[in-house]
N, CA, C and O of each residue as an XYZ file, in Angstrom:
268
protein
N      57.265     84.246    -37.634
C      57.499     85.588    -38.080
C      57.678     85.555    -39.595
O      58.143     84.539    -40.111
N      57.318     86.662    -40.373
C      57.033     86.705    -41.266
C      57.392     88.311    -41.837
O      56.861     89.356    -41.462
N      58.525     88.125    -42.917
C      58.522     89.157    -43.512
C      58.406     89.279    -44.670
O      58.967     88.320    -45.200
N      57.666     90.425    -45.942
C      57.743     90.531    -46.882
C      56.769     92.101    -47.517
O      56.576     93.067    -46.779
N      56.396     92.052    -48.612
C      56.200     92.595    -49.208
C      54.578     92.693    -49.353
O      54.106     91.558    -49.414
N      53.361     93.949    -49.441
C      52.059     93.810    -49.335
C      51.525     92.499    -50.007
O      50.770     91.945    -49.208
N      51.649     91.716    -51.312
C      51.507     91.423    -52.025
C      51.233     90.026    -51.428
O      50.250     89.291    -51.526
N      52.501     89.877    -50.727
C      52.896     88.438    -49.724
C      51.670     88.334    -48.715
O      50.881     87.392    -48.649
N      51.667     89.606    -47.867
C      51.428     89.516    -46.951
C      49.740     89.165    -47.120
O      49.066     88.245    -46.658
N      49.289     90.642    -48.232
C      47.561     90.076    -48.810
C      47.332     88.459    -48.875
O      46.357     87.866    -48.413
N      48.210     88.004    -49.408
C      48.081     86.329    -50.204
C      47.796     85.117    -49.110
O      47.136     84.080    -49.179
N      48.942     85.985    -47.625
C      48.367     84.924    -46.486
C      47.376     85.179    -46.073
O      46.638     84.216    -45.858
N      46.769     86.766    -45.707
C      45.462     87.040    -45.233
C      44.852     86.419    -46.004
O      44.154     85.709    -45.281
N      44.559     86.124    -47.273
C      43.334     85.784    -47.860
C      43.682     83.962    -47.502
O      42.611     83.359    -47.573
N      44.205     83.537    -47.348
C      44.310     82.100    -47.094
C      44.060     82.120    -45.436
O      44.196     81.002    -44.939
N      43.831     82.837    -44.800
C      43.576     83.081    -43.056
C      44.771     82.125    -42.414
O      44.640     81.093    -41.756
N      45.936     82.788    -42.809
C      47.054     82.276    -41.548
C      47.595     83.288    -41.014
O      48.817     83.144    -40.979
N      47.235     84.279    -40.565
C      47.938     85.170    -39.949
C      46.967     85.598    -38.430
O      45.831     86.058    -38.309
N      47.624     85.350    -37.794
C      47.028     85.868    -36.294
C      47.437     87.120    -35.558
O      46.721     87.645    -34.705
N      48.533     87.542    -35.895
C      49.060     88.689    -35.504
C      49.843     89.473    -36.815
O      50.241     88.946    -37.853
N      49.948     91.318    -36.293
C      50.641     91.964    -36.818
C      51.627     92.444    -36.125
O      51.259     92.494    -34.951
N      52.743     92.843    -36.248
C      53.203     93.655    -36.223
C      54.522     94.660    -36.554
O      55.720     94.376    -36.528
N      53.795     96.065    -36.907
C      53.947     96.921    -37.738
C      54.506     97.591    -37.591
O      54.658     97.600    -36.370
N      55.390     98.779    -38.246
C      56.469     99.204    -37.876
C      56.022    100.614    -38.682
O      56.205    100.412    -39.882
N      55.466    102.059    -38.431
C      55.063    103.304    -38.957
C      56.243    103.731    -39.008
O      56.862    103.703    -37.944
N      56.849    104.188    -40.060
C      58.256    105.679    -40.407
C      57.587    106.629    -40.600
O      56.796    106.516    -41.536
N      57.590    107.515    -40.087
C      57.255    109.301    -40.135
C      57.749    109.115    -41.843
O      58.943    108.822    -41.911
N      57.246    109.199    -42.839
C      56.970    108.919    -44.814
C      56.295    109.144    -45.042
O      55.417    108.298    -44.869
N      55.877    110.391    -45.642
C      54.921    110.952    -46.458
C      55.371    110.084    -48.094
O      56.387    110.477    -48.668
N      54.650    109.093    -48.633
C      55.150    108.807    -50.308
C      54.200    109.624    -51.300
O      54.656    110.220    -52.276
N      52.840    109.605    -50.971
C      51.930    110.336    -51.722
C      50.953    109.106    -52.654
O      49.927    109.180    -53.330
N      51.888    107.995    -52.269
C      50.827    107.197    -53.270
C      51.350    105.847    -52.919
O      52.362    105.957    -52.226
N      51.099    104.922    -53.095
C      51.575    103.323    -52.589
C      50.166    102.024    -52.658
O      48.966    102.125    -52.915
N      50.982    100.959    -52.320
C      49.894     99.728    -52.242
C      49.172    100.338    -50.891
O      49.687    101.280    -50.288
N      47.589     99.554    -50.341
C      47.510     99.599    -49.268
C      47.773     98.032    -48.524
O      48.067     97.146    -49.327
N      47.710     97.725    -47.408
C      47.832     96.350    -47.017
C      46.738     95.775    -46.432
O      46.656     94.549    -46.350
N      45.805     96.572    -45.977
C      44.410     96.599    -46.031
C      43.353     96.804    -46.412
O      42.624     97.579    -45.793
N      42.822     95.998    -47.870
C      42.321     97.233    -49.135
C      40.558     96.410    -49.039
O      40.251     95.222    -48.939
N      39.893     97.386    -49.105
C      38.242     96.218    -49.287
C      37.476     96.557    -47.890
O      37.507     97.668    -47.360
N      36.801     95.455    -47.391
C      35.902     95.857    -46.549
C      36.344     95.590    -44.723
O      35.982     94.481    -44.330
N      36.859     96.227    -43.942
C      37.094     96.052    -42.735
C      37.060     95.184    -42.417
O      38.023     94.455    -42.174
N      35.508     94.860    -42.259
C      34.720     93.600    -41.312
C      35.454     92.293    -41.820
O      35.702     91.394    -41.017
N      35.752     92.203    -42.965
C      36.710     90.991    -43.647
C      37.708     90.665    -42.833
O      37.997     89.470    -42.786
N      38.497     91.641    -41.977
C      39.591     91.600    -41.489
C      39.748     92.357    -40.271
O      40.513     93.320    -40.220
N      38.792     91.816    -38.900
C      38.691     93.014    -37.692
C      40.377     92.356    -37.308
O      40.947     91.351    -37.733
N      40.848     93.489    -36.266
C      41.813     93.391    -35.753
C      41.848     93.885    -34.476
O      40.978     94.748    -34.351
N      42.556     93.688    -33.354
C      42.315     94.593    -32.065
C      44.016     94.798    -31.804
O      44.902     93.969    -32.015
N      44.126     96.022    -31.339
C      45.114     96.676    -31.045
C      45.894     95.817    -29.687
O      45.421     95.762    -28.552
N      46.827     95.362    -30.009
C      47.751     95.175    -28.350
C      48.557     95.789    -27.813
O      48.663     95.633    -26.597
N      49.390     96.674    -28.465
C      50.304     97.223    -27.914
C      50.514     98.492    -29.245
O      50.221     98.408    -30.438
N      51.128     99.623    -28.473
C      51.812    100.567    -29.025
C      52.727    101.213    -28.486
O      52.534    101.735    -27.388
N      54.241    101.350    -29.312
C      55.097    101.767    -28.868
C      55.926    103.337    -29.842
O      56.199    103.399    -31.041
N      56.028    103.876    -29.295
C      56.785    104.974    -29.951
C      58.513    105.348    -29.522
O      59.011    105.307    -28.396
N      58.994    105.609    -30.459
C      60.036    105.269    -30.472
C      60.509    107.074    -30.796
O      59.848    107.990    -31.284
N      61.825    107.028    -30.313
C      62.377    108.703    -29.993
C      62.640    109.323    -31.406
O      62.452    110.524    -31.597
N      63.116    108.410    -32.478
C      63.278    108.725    -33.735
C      62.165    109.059    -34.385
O      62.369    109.885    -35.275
N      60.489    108.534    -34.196
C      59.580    108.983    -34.731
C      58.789    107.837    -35.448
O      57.839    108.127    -36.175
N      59.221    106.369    -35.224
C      58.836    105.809    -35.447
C      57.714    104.988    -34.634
O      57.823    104.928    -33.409
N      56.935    104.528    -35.104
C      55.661    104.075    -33.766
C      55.389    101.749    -34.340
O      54.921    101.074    -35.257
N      55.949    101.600    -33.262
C      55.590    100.385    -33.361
C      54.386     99.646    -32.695
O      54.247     99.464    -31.485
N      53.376     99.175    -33.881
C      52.009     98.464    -33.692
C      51.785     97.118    -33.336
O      52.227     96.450    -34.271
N      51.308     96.346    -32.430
C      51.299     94.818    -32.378
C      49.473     95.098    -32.407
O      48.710     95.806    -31.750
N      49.298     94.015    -33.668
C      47.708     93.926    -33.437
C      47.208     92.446    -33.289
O      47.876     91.587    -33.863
N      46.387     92.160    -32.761
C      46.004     90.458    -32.764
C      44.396     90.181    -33.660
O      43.587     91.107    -33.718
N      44.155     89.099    -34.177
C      42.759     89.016    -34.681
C      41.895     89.095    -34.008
O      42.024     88.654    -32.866
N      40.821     89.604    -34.359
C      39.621     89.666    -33.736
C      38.942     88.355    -32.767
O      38.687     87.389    -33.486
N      38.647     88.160    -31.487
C      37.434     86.814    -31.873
C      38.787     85.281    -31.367
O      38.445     84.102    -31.456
């Protein structure tokens, strides 16, 4: 497990150690921010495993790599 900051997280994707996500959505409008997925998709397929929503409004994502 692994926590940190987009910056972190870009630095392992681009070195390919990451096999799973998962993500944690807050109902946050900011208007502007890093993205954590920036460039071309296909670079980085992912498939959905699970989704959970939560009563407060928050929606929790588990995604696994493609393949």
């Amino acid at each position: 497990m692994v926590c940190g900051g987009v910056s972190f997280w870009r630095s392992l994707m681009q070195l390919d150690l990451l096999d799973e996500f998962r993500l944690d959505l807050h109902p946050y409008v900011a208007g502007e921010g890093t993205r954590l997925f920036d460039g071309d998709p296909k670079n980085y397929r992912l498939d959905l495993v699970s989704s959970t929503e939560f009563s407060n409004g928050i929606v929790g994502l588990h995604y696994r790599r493609h393949g």
